[in-house]
MOPAC internal coordinates of N, CA, C and O (Angstrom, degrees):
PM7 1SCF
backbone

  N    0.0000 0     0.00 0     0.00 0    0    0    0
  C    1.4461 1     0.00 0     0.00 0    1    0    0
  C    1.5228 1   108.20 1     0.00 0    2    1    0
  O    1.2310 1   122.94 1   -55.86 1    3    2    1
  N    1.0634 1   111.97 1   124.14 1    3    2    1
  C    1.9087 1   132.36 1   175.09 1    5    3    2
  C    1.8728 1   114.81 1   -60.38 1    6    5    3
  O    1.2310 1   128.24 1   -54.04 1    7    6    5
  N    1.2495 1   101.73 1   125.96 1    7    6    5
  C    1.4348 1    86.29 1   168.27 1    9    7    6
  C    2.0299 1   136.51 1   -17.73 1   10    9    7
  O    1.2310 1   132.35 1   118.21 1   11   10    9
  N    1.2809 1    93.76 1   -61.79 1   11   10    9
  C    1.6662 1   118.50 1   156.76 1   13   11   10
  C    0.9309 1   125.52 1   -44.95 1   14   13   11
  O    1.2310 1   117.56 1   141.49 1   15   14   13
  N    1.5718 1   122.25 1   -38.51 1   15   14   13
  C    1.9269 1   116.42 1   165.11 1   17   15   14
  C    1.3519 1    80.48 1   -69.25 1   18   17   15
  O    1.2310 1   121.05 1   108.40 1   19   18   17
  N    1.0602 1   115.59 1   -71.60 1   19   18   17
  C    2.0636 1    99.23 1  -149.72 1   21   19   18
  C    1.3760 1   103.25 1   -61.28 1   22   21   19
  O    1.2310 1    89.07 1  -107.43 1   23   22   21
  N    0.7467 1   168.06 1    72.57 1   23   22   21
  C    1.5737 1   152.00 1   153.49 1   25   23   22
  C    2.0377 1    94.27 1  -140.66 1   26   25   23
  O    1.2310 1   127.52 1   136.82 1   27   26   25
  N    1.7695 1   103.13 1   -43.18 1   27   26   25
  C    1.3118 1   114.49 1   170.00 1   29   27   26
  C    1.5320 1   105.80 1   -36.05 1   30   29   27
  O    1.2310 1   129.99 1   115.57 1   31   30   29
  N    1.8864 1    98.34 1   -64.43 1   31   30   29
  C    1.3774 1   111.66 1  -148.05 1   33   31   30
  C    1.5935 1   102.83 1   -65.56 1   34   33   31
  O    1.2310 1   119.00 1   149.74 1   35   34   33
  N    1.8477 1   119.51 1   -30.26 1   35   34   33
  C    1.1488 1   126.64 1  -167.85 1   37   35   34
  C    1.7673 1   101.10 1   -70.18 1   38   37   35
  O    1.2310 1   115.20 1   149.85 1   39   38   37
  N    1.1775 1   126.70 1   -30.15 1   39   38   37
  C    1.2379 1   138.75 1   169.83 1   41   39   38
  C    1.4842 1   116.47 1   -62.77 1   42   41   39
  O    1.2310 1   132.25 1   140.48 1   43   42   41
  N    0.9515 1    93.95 1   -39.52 1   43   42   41
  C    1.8835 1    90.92 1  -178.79 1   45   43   42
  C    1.6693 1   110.54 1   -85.22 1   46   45   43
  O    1.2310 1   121.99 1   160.83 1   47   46   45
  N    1.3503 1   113.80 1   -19.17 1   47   46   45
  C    1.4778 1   128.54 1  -164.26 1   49   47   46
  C    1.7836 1    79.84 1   -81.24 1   50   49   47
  O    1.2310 1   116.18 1   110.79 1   51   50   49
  N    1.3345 1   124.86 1   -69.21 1   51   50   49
  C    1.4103 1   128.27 1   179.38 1   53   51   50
  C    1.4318 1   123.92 1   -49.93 1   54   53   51
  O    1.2310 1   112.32 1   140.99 1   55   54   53
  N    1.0896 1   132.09 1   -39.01 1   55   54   53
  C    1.4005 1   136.11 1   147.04 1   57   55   54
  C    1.3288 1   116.88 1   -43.32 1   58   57   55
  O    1.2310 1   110.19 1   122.32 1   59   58   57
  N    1.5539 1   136.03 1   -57.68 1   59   58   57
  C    0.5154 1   137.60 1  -172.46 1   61   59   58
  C    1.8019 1   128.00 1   -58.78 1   62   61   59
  O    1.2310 1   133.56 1   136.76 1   63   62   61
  N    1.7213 1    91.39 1   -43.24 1   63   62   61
  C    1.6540 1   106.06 1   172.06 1   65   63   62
  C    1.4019 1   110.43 1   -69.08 1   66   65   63
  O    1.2310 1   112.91 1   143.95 1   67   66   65
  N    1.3966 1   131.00 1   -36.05 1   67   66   65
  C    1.3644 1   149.54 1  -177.49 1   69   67   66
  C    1.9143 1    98.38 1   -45.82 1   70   69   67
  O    1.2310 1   133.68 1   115.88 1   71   70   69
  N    1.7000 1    91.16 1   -64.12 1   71   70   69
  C    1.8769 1   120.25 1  -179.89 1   73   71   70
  C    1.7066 1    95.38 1   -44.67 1   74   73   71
  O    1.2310 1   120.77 1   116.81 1   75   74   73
  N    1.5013 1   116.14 1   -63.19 1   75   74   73
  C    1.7986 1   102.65 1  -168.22 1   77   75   74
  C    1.5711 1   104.88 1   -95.28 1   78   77   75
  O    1.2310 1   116.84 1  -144.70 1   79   78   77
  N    1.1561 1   123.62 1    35.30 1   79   78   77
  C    1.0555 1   119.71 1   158.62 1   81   79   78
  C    1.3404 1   128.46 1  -120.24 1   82   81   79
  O    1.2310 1   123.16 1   159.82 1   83   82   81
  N    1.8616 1   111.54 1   -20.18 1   83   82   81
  C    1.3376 1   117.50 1   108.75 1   85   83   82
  C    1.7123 1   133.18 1    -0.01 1   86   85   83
  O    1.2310 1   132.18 1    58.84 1   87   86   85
  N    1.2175 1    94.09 1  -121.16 1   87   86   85
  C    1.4529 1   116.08 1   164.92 1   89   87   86
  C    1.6324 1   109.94 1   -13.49 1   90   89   87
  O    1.2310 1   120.99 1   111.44 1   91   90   89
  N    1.8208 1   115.71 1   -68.56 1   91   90   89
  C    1.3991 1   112.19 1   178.09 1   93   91   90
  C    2.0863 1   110.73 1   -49.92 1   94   93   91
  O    1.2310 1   126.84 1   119.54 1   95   94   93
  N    0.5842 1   104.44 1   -60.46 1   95   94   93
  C    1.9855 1   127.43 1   177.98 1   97   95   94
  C    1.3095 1    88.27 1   -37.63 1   98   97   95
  O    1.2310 1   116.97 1   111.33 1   99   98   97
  N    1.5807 1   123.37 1   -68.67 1   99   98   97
  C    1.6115 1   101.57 1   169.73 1  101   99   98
  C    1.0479 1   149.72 1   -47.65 1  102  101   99
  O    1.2310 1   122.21 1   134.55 1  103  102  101
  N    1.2537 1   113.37 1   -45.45 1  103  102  101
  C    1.4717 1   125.72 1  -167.07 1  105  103  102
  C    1.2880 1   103.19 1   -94.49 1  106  105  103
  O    1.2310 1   110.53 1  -179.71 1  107  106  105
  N    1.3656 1   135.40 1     0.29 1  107  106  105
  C    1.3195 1   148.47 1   132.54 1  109  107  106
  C    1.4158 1   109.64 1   -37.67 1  110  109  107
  O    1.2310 1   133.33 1   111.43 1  111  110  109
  N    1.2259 1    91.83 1   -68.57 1  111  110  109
  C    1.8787 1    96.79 1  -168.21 1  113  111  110
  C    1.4444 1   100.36 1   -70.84 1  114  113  111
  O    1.2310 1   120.42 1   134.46 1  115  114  113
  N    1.0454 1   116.81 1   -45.54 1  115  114  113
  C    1.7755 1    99.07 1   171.99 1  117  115  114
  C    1.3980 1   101.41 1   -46.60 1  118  117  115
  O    1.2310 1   106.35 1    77.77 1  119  118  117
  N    1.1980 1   142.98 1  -102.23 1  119  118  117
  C    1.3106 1   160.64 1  -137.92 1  121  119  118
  C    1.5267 1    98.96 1   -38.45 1  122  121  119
  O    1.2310 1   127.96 1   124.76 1  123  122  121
  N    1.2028 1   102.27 1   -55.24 1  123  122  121
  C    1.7724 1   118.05 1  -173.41 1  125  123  122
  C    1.8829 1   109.72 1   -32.65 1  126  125  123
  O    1.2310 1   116.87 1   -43.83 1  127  126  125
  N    1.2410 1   123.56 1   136.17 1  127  126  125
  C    1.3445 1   103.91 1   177.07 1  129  127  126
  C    1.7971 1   111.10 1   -96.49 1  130  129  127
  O    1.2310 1   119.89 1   -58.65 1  131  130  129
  N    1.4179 1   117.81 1   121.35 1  131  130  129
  C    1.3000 1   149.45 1  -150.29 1  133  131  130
  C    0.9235 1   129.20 1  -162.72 1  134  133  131
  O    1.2310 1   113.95 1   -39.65 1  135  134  133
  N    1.3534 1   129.06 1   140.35 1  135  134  133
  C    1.4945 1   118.68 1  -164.15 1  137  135  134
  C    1.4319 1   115.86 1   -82.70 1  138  137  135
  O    1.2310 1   118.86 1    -4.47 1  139  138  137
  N    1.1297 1   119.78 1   175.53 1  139  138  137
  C    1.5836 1   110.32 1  -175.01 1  141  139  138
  C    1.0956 1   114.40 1   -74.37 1  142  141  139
  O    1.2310 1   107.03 1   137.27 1  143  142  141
  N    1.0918 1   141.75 1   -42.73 1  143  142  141
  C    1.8661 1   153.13 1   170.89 1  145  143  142
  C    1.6569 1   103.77 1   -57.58 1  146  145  143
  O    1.2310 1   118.07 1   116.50 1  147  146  145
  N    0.9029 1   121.29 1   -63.50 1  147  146  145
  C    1.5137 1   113.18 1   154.27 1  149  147  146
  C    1.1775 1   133.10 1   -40.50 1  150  149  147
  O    1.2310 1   111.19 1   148.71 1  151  150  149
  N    1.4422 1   134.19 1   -31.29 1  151  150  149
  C    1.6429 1   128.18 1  -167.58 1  153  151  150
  C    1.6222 1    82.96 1  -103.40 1  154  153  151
  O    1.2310 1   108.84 1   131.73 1  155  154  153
  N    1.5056 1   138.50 1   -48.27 1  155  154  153
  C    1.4850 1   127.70 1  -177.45 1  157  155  154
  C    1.2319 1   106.15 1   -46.12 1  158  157  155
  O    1.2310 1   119.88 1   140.91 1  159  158  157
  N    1.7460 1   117.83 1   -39.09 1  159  158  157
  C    1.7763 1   100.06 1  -171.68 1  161  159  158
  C    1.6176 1   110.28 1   -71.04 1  162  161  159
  O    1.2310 1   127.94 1   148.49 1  163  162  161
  N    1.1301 1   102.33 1   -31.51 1  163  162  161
  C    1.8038 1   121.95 1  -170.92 1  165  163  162
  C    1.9745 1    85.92 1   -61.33 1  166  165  163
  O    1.2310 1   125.42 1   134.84 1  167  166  165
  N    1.0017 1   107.19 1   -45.16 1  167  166  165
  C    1.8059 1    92.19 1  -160.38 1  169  167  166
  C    1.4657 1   107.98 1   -74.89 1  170  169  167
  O    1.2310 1   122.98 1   139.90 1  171  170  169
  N    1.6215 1   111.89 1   -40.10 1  171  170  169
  C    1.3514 1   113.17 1   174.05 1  173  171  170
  C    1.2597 1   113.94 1   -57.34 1  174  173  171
  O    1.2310 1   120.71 1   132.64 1  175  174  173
  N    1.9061 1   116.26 1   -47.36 1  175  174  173
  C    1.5593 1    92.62 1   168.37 1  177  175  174
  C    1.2455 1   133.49 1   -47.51 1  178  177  175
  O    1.2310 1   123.11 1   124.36 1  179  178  177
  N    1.3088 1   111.65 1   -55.64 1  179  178  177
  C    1.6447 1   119.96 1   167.53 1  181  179  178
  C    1.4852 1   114.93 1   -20.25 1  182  181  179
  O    1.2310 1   125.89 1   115.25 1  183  182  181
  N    0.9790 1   106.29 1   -64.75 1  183  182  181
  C    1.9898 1   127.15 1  -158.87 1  185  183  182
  C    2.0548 1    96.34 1   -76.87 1  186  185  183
  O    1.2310 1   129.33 1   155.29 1  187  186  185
  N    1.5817 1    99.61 1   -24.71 1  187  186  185
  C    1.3211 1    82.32 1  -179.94 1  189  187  186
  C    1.6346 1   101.54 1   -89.01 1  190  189  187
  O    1.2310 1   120.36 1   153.66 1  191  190  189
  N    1.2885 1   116.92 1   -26.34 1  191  190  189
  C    2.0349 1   120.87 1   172.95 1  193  191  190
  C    2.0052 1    99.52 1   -47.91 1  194  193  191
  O    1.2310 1   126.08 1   117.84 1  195  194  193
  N    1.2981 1   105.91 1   -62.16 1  195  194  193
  C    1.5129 1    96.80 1   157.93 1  197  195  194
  C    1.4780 1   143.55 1   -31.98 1  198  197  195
  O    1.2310 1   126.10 1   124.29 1  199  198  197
  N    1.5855 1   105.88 1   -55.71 1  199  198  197
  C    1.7776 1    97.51 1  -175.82 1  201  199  198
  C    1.7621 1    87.95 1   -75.98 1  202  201  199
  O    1.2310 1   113.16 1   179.00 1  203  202  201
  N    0.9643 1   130.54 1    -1.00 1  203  202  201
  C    1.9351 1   111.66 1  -172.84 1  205  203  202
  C    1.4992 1    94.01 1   -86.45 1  206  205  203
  O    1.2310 1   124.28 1   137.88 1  207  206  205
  N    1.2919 1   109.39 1   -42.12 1  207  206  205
  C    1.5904 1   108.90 1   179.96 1  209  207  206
  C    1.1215 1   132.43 1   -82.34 1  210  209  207
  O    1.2310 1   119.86 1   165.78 1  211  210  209
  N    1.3798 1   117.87 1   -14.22 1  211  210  209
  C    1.5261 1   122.63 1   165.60 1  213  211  210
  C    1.7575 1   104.47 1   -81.84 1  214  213  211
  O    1.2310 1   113.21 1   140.43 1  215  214  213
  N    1.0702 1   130.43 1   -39.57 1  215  214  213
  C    1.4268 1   139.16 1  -177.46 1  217  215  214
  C    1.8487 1    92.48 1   -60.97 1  218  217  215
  O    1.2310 1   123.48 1   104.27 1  219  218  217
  N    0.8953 1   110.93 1   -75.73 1  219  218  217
  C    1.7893 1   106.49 1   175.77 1  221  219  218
  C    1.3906 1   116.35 1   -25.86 1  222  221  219
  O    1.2310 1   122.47 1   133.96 1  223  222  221
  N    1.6665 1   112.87 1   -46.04 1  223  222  221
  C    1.0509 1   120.25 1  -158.29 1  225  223  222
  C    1.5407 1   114.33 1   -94.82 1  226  225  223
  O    1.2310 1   128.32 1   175.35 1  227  226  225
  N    1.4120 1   101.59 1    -4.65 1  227  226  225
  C    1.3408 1   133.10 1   176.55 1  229  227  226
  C    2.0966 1   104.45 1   -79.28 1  230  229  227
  O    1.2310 1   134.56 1   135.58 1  231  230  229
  N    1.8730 1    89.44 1   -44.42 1  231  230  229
  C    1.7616 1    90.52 1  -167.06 1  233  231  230
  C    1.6660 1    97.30 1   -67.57 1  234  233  231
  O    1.2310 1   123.48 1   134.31 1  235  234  233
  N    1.7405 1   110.94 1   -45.69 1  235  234  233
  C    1.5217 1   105.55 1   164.62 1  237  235  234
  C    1.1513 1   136.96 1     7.40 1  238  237  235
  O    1.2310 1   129.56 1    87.00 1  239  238  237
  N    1.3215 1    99.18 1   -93.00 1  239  238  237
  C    1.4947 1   137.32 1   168.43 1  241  239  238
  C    1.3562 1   115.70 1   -45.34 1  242  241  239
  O    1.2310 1   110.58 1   134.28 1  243  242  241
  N    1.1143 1   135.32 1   -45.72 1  243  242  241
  C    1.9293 1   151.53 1  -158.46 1  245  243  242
  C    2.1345 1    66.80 1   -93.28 1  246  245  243
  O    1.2310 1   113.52 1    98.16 1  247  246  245
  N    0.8676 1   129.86 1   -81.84 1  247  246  245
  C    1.2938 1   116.64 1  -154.30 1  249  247  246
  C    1.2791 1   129.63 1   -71.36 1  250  249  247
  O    1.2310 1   120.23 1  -176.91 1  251  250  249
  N    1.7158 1   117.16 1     3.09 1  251  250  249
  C    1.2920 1   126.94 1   172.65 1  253  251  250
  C    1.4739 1   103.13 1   -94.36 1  254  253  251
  O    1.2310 1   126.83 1   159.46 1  255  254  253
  N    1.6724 1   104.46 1   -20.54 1  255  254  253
  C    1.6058 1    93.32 1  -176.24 1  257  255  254
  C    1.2369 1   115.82 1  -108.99 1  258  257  255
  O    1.2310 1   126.60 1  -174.42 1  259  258  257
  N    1.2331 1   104.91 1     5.58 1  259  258  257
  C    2.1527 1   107.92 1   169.36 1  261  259  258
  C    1.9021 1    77.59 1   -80.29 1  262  261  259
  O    1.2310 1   117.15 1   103.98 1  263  262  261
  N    1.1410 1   123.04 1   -76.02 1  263  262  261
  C    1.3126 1   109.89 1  -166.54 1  265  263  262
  C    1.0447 1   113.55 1   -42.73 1  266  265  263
  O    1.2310 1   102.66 1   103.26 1  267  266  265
  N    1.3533 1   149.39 1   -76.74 1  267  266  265
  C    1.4564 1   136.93 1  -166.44 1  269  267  266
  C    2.1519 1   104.16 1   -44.80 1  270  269  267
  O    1.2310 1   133.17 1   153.33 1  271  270  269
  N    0.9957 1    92.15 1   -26.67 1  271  270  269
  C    1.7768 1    89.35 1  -169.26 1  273  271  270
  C    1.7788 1   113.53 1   -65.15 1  274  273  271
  O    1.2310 1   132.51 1   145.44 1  275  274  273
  N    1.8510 1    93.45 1   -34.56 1  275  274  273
  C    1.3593 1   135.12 1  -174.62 1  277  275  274
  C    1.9429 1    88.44 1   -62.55 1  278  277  275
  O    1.2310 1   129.23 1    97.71 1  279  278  277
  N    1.2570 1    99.82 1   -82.29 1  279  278  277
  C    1.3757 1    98.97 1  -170.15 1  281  279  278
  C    1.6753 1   117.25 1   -39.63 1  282  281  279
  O    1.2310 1   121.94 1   121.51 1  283  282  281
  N    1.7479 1   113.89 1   -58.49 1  283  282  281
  C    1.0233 1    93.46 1   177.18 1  285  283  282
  C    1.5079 1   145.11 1   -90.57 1  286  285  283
  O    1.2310 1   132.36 1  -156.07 1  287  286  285
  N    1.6095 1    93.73 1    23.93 1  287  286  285
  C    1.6764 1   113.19 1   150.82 1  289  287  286
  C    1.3611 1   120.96 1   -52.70 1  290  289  287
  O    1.2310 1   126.38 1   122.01 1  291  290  289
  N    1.7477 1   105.34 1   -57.99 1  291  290  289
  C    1.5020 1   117.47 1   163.93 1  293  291  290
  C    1.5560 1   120.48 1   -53.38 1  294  293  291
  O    1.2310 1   113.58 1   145.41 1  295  294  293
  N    0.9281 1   129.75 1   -34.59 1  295  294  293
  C    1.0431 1   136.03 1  -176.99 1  297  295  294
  C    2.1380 1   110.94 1   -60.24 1  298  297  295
  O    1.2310 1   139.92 1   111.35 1  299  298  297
  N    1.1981 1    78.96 1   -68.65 1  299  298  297
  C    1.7136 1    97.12 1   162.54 1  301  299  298
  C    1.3882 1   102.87 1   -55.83 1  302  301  299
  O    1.2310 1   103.12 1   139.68 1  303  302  301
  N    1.3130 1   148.60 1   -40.32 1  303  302  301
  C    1.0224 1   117.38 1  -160.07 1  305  303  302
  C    1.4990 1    97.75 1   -92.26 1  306  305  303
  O    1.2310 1   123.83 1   140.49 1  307  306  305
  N    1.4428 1   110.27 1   -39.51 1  307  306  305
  C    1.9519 1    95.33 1   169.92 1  309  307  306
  C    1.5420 1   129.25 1   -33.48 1  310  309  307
  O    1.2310 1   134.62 1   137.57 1  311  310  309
  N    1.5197 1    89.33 1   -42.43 1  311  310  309
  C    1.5923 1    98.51 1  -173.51 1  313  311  310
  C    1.4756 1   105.65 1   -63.24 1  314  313  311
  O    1.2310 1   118.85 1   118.08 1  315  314  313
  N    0.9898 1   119.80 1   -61.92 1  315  314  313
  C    1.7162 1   120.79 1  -174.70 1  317  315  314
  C    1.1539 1   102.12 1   -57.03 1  318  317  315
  O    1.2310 1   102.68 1   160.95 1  319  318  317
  N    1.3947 1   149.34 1   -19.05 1  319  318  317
  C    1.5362 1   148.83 1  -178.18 1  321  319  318
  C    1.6780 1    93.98 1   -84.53 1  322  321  319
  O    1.2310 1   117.55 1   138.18 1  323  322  321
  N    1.1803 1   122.27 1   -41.82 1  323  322  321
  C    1.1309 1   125.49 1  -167.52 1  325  323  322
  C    2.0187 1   106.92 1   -67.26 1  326  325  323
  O    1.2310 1   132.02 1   131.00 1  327  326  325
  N    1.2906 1    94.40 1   -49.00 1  327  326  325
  C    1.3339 1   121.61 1  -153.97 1  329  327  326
  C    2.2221 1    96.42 1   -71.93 1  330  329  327
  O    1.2310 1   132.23 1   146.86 1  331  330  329
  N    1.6360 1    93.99 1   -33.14 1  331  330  329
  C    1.4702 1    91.60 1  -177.13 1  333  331  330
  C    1.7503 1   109.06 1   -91.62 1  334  333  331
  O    1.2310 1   131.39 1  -176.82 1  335  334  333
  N    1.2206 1    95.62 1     3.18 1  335  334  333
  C    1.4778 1   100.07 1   178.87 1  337  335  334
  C    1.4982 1   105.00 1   -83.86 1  338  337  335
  O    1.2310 1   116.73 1   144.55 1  339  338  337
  N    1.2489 1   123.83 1   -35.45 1  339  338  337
  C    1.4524 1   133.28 1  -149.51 1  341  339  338
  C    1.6174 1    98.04 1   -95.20 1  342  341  339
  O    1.2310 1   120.64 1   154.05 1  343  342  341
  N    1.7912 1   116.38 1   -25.95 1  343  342  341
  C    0.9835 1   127.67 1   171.60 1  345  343  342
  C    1.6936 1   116.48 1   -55.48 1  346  345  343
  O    1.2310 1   120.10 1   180.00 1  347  346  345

């Protein structure tokens, strides 16, 4: 496994805990006894702790994959340096 699977896989493992920890935090606050105007603000906060953390987790991603794209630009370009040398 490549740096890039794992860093992927470490990303999806974190999303994922983020996702049922979510989910648990909700259905908490549902269950919880609370008034209704109270548990809607509680959920919107929640859901808004979400879009901040999926958007982060969004910049993550956009920046692991300009880099990986980055690298194997370099990569290609060795090769053709390599390849016109041998020529």
């Amino acid at each position: 496994m490549n740096d890039n699977d794992e860093r992927s896989g470490i990303l999806y493992l974190l999303a994922g805990i983020g996702l049922g920890t979510l989910i648990g935090a909700t259905l908490g606050l549902l269950f919880a006894p609370k008034p209704g105007s109270e548990l809607r603000h509680d959920i919107a906060d929640k859901y808004g702790e979400l879009a901040d953390k999926v958007k982060e987790l969004s910049h993550q991603v956009k920046a692991r994959g300009e880099d990986a794209v980055r690298s194997v630009r370099g990569r290609l370009g060795r090769g053709e340096e390599t390849s016109e040398e041998a020529s």
